[in-house]
C-alpha positions in Angstrom: 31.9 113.8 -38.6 31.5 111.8 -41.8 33.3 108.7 -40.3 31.5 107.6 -36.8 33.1 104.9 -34.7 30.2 102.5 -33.2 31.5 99.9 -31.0 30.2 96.1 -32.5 27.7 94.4 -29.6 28.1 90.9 -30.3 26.2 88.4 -27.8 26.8 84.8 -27.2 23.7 83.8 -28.5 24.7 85.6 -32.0 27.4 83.8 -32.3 25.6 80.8 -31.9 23.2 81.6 -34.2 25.7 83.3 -36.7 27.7 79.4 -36.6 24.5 77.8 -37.1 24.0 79.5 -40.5 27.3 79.3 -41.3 27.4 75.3 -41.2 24.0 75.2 -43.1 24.4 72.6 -45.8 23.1 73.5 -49.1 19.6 72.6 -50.8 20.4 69.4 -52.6 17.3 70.8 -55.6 17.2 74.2 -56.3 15.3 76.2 -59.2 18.3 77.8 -61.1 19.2 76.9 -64.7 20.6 73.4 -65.6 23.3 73.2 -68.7 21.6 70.8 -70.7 24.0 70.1 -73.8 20.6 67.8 -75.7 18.7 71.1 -75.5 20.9 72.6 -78.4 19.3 69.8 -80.8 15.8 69.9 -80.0 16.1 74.1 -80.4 17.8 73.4 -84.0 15.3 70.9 -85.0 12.1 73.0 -84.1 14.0 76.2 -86.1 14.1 74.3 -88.6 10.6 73.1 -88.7 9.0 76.1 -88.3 6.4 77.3 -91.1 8.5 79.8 -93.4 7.3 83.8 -94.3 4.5 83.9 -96.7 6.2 85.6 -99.9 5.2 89.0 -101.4 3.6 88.8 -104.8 
């Protein structure tokens, strides 16, 4: 008996409730990752600027 059949108890309310989250709009400001193509620069710039290895005598 690997495979058991369980019958789904759905009420009305559930369903309701189940809509209601599906119809949800999405958070206009959220806290994932932004593209930000100007970011490339600033990244090269401070590389660049950055103090060099001291040199083995």
């Amino acid at each position: 008996m690997l495979a058991q059949h369980t019958p789904l108890l759905v009420t009305p309310t559930d369903a309701t409730e189940l809509g209601a989250v599906m119809v949800e709009p999405e958070a206009e400001l959220s806290g994932a990752p932004v593209y930000a193509p100007e970011a490339a620069g600033v990244l090269l710039l401070l590389i660049l600027l950055s103090p060099k290895e001291p040199k083995d005598k």
